[in-house]
Every structure is written in structure tokens, then in C-alpha cells.
C-alpha positions in Angstrom: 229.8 76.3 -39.7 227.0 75.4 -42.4 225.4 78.8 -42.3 229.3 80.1 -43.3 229.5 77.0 -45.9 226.1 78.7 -47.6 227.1 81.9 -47.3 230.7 80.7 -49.4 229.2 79.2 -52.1 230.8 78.5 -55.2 228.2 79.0 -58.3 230.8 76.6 -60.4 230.5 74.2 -57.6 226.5 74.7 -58.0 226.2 74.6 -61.9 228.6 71.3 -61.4 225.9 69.8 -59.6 222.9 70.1 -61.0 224.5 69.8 -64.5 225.8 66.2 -63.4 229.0 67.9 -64.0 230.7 67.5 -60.5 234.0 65.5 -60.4 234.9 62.5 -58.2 236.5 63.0 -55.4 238.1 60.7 -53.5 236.1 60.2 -50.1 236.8 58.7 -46.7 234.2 57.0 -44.6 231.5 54.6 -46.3 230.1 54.8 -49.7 227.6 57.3 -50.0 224.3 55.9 -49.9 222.4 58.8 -51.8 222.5 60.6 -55.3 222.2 64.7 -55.2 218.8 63.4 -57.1 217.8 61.3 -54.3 218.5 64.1 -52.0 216.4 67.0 -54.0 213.4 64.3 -53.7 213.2 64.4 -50.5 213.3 68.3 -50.2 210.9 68.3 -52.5 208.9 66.4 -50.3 209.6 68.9 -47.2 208.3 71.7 -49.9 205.1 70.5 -50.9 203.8 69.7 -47.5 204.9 72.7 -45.3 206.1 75.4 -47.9 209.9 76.5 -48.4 210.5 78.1 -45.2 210.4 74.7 -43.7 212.9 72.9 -45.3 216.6 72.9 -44.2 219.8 70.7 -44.3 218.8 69.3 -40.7 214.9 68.2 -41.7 216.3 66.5 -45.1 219.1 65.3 -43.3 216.1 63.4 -40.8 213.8 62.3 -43.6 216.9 60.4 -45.3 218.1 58.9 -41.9 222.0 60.6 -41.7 223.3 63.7 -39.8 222.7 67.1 -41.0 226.8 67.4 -41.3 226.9 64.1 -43.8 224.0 65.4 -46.1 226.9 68.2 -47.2 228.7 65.3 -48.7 225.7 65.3 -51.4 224.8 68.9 -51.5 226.7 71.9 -50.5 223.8 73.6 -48.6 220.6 74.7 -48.9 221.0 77.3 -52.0 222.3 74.3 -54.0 219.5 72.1 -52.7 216.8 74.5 -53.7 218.1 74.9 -56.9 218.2 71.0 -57.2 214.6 70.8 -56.4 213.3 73.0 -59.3 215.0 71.3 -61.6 213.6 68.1 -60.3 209.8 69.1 -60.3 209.6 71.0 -63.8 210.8 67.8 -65.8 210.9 67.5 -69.4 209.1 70.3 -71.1 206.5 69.4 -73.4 207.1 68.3 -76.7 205.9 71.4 -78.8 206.9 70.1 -82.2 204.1 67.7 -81.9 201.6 70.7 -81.3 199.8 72.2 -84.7 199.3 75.4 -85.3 202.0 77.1 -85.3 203.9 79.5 -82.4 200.4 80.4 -80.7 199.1 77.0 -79.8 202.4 76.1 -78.9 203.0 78.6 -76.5 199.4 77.6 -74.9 200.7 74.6 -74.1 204.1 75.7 -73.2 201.8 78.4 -70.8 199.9 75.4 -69.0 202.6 72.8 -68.5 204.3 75.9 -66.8 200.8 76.5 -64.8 200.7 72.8 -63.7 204.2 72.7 -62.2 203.6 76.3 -60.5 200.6 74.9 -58.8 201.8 71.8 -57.6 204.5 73.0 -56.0 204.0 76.2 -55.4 207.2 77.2 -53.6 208.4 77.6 -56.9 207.6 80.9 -57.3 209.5 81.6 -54.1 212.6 79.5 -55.2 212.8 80.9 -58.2 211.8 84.8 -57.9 213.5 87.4 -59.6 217.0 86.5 -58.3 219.4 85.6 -60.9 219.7 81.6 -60.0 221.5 78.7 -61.3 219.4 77.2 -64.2 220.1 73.4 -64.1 218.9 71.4 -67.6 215.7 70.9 -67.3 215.1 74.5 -66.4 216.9 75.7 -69.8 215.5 73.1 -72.0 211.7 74.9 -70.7 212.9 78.1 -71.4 214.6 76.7 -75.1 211.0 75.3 -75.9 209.2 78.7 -75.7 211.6 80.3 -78.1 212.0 77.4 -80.5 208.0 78.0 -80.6 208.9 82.0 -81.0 211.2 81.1 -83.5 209.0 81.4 -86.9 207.0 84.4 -86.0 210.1 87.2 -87.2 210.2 88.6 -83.8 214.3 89.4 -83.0 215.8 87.4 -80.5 215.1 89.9 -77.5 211.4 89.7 -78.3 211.5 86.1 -78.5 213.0 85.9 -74.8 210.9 89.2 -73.5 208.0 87.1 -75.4 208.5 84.0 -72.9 209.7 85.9 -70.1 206.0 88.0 -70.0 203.9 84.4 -70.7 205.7 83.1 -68.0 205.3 86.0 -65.9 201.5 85.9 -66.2 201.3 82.2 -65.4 203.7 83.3 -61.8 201.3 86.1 -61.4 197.8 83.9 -61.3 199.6 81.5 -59.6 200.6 83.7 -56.6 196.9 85.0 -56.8 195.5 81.9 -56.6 197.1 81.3 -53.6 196.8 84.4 -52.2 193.1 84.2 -52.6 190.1 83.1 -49.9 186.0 83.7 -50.4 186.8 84.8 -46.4 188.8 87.1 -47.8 187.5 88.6 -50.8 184.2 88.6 -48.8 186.1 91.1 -46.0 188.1 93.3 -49.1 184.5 93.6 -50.7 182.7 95.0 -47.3 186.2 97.2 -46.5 186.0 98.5 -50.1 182.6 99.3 -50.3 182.5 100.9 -47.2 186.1 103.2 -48.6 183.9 104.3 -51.6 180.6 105.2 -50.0 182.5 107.6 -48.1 184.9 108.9 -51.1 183.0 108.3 -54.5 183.4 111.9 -55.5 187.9 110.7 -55.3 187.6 107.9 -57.4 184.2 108.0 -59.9 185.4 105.5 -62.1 186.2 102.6 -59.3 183.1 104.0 -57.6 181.0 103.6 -60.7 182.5 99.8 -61.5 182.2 99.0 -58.2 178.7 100.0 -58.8 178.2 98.1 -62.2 179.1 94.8 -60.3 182.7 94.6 -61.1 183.7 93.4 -57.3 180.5 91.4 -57.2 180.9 87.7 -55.8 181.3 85.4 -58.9 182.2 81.7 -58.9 185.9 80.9 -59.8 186.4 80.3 -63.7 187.2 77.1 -64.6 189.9 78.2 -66.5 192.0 81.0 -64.2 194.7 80.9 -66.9 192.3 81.1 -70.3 191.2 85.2 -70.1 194.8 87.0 -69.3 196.7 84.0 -71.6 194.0 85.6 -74.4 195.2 88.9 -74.0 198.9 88.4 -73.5 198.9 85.7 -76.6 196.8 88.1 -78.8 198.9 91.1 -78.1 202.1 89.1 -79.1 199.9 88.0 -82.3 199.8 91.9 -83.0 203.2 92.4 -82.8 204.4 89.3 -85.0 201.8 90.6 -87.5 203.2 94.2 -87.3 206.6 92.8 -87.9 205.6 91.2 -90.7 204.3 93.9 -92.6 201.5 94.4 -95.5 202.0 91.4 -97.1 203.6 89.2 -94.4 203.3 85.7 -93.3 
């Protein structure tokens, strides 16, 4: 019956809830001791400890003391839960009107707020993915920031969002690298690859000879995994705005 409930769902019903738009209804039975809010906290808790493939109605339902059937009188099932949750961990996006500088800096910060959520709670990147999800407010006032910040540079209002869209995408990409990651495992890839090119150098001469330059050599992780491809991405777009501009522009 729940797994049929999910499959059912209502995206009104959804964008209701996290919008603190749902109405009233008239319920029997006992007061209801919990918030949606309430409820999303303690997924959230599930989620940072054992990942997002561990949480379900039934191990919220425990953590808050009722039966998995009563936590649907909070929150329709586990889609709408999920959706809850990222809303709850981003927050309030940071205030870039207080940032000098003008789009560029702004977007920085924007970039690493984004990069502190994403690696604290890391199931994020799962919960949110390339699916088209319900965007509760918090989510939209993130994605408002980065193109209020976009607004003054003369970009149209596709690049503004595409603008956002790739910063953010970046930030999702090093995250999911990040995790991905081991010195166990880069040490294995390293002897695998080496081995590969030793026996196929004259196939691929330009891996063969960066390989060979000390491009896959062991190096000590930056202290700033976000600083060298947020460069690149954020002086690219400083091209473009400047291209737009023209001889002469701002």
C-alpha cells in the first residue's frame, strides 16, 4: 500500500508541502505531534549518517517514535520527504548584495556556500540529480541569488541561468569526485595505468608522454579542491560578459 501511495503521487500535493501551502484537513485520531519540518530533520539525520539508500518511511517513522503508516499523516512518502530534506539542509542562500565586486565575487561565494552544503550532506547530489524535482523555497531563492548576481553583466536571460546551471555543475562534479576518491585508490589506477601505457604508448603518445611528465604523479590534495576549475569556469564567463559588451563596454 505505501509503495502504491509513492508511486501515485500528486506533484500539487508535493509543491503544497514544502511551500507551507497544504490546506487543513480535518483529521481523526490525536493531534499530530510533528511538523513536515520536524519530520525532514529527522531524515536528514538518517542521510548524513548512512547515505540515501538507507532512509525510508519505516526508519524515520522509528527515529520519531510512531508507526510507519502514521508518519503518512505528515508526509506523503518518501519522494515528498526527500524533497523536504533538501530544502531543509541548503537554508538561506547567502546574502550576495553584501559581497563587493561585482557578479564575479558574488558568484564565488554563491559557488562555495553551494560546496559547503554539497559536502555536508552529500546525498544531495543523489537527491537532487538531473531529474526534474519539486523546488521548495529555499531551493529557488539559491538559484534567484546566482542570477540576481548575473544580472548586471548583459548576459540574456538563458545565459544567466546556463551561467548558474554550469557553476553549479562544477561544484556537483568535485563534490562527487571528492567522494569518489581514495590514496588506495588512486595508488591502484596509477600502477593499472602505467602498466596499460607501457604496453601501448605508440596508441596514445600524448597520455603516454603526460603520464611521463608527471601528470598522474602522487601530489598532496589542494587545499582549495574548488579554487582551480571555479578559475576557469568564472574566467570563461568573464570572457563572454566582456564579448557581449563590446569595444567600449562596461
Amino acid at each position: 500500500m505505501p509503495a502504491n501511495k509513492e508511486s501515485q503521487r500528486d506533484p500539487n500535493v508535493s509543491l503544497a508541502l514544502l511551500w507551507g501551502e497544504a490546506e487543513e484537513r480535518p483529521r481523526r485520531g490525536p493531534r499530530p505531534k510533528f511538523t513536515p519540518a520536524e519530520v525532514a530533520r529527522h531524515g536528514v539525520t538518517v542521510a548524513d549518517a548512512e547515505g540515501l539508500e538507507a532512509l525510508s518511511m519505516q526508519r524515520v517513522a522509528e527515529a520519531l517514535g510512531v508507526t510507519t503508516m502514521a508518519l503518512y499523516r505528515y508526509v506523503p512518502g518518501k519522494p515528498d520527504l526527500v524533497d523536504l530534506m533538501v530544502d531543509t539542509v541548503l537554508g538561506d542562500p547567502p546574502a550576495l548584495d553584501a559581497v563587493p565586486g561585482g557578479w564575479r565575487p558574488r558568484l564565488e561565494v554563491w559557488a562555495r556556500a553551494c560546496w559547503d552544503v554539497y559536502r555536508a550532506h552529500p546525498w544531495i547530489l543523489t537527491a537532487t540529480g538531473l531529474r526534474r524535482h519539486a523546488m521548495g523555497p529555499r531551493q529557488v531563492a539559491w538559484l534567484d541569488g546566482a542570477l540576481a548576481a548575473l544580472e548586471p553583466t548583459g548576459l540574456d536571460a538563458r545565459q544567466r541561468h546556463d551561467a548558474a546551471i554550469l557553476v553549479l555543475s562544477l561544484v556537483r562534479s568535485l563534490t562527487q569526485e571528492s567522494l569518489d576518491r581514495t590514496e588506495e585508490g588512486d595508488r591502484e589506477w596509477d600502477r593499472l595505468t602505467a602498466d596499460q601505457l607501457a604496453r601501448h604508448a605508440d596508441r596514445f603518445p600524448a597520455l603516454t608522454r603526460a603520464a611521463a611528465a608527471g601528470a598522474f604523479a602522487p601530489a598532496p590534495a589542494p587545499a582549495d579542491p574548488l579554487a582551480f576549475g571555479l578559475a576557469c569556469v568564472l574566467d570563461g564567463l568573464q570572457g563572454l560578459v566582456e564579448r557581449t559588451a563590446g569595444p567600449g563596454g562596461g
